[in-house]
Phi, psi and omega in degrees: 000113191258150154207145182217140192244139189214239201207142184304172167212186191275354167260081170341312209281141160301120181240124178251150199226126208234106190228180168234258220224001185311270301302003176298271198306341185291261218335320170277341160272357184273345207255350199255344175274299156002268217283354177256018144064077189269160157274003208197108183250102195248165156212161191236110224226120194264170205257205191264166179270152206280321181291011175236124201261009155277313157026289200288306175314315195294311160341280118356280182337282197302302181318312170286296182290003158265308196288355181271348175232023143298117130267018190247168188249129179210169167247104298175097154242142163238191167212085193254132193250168193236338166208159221260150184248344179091182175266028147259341179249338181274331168291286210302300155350330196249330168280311164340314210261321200298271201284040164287341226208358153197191205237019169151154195169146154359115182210112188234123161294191165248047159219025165280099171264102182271143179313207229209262203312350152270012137289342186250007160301291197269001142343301152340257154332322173284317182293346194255339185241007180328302174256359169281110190284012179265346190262111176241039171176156183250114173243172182237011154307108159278084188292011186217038163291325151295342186270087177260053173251359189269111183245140185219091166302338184266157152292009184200158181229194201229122200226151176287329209254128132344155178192090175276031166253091151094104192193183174263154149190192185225129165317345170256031154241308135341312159308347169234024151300100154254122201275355171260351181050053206269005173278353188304313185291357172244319160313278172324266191322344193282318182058036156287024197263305215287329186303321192267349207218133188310191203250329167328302197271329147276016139276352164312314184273296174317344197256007157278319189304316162322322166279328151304357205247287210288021173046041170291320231241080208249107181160187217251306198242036104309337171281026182260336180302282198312305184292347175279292218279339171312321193264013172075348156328154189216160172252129154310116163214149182285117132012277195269148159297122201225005146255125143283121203256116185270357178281011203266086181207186163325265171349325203265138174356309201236273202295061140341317176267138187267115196254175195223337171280353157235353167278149160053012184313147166302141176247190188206109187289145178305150173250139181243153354284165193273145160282108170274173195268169165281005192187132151278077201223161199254132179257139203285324190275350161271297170303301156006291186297267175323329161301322183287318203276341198249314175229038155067007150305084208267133155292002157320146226247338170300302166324283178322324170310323204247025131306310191279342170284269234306322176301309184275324163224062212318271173309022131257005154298291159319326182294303171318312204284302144334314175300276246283323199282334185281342180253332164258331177214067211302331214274337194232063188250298175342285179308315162292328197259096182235125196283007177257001183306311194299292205304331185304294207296177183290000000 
């Protein structure tokens, strides 16, 4: 872990840069870190993996080629990993480690590209909402672009759900994070999902949040969900879009399939001074959208059907929905089947 101290510059906010093994793509979200100069930089460099021998090079590569073109005067902290922790302990690890060392900030993968104009958003925004505990993240993803029933006067509106490409937070939000979900068996039983949420998307969610517990699940930021919506928390997203996610290919961690509704979106710069809304509230018909589109809470009329048996005659749905997989599709009862399903519904 290295640090060089140097002379101020123009973004006060602590910015952490979360990289691997990219260099394409870190580089092109570093020159956009670049040009807004934060004073305070950490980066997190997760290590090479042992079964892949390009790894180490590759690696390498991105580490030496982010610290040769900081040229701006900052304070440089890193965390070059020597082994690789993956994509559930190394993202989180590294937000663990930003806020050790500071009480809010900035936070970019490296294939998240942000406008210019979405620092000084959230710069903005973490001093305005700083001590309001309902706000627990700024993000900089536009989740209703698609949507053309979405109407917004303000510059930024308001969501129960998360959106980490690209985003803010504060260490006293961040404090309620686990990466282990190990509070989930109390949550789940508690059936606070259906209070915050249609009931479709908490169980949707909830038999995701089950699988993060039963360690099915290999990543980082769905509990990061489960801890927004545990504390009744809500997220900040920008009007116009100011992050573009360039990973969505072969090469990337997770989004491996090229989605056309999210890879490679336009970004749009923020208009200053920013509008704030008038009330901090959630519009039901928005969240709505993003439930179906961003976490598959689908409104097909087969799905709503088949919901609506699961809802209305949970256990002998479940009892069919077992009989069938174990005598027709034995191969896939593992994959199908979740004995904790009983425990999900309302």
């Amino acid at each position: 872990m290295e640090r060089r101290e140097v002379e101020t510059s123009s973004l006060e906010t602590p910015v952490l840069f979360i990289v691997f093994n990219r260099p394409d793509t870190t580089l092109r979200v570093f020159e956009e870190i670049r040009k807004a100069r934060p004073s305070k930089l950490f980066i997190n460099a997760d290590g090479p993996r042992a079964h892949v021998p390009e790894d180490k090079e590759r690696c390498e590569q991105v580490r030496t080629e982010i610290l040769s073109r900081i040229d701006w005067p900052c304070d440089v902290q890193t965390r070059f990993l020597d082994t690789n922790l993956g994509i559930k302990y190394a993202p989180s690890s590294a937000i663990d480690w930003f806020f050790e060392h500071v009480e809010e900030g900035i936070i970019l993968e490296a294939d998240c590209l942000p406008d210019q104009t979405f620092f000084p958003y959230c710069e903005e925004l973490l001093a305005r909402y700083r001590d309001d505990e309902r706000i627990m993240q700024i993000s900089g993803t536009d989740v209703e672009q698609g949507n053309r029933n979405f109407k917004c006067s303000a510059s930024y509106y308001f969501l129960s759900i998360p959106c980490i490409w690209g985003w803010a937070t504060w260490r006293r939000a961040w404090k309620h994070y686990d990466v282990e979900v190990r509070s989930w068996p109390q949550i789940r039983d508690s059936k606070l999902l259906y209070s915050l949420l249609p009931s479709a998307a908490a169980f949707r969610l909830g038999k995701k949040f089950q699988e993060y517990y039963d360690k099915k699940i290999r990543s980082w930021d769905g509990q990061w969900i489960l801890s927004c919506l545990s504390t009744r928390g809500l997220s900040v997203y920008p009007r116009q879009n100011l992050i573009s996610n360039i990973g969505f290919d072969q090469f990337a961690s997770q989004t491996t399939v090229y989605d056309p509704l999210w890879a490679d979106r336009p970004t749009y710069p923020m208009q200053f001074p920013l509008i704030h809304p008038e009330s901090v509230s959630v519009n039901s018909y928005d969240e709505a959208y993003y439930l179906e589109k961003g976490q598959g809470v689908s409104h097909l009329l087969k799905d709503r059907l088949k919901w609506f048996f699961k809802y209305r005659f949970g256990m002998p749905y479940l009892f069919l929905k077992k009989a069938y997989y174990a005598l027709m599709k034995p191969q896939k009862y593992k994959e199908f089947v979740n004995d904790a399903e009983r425990l999900l519904l309302p």
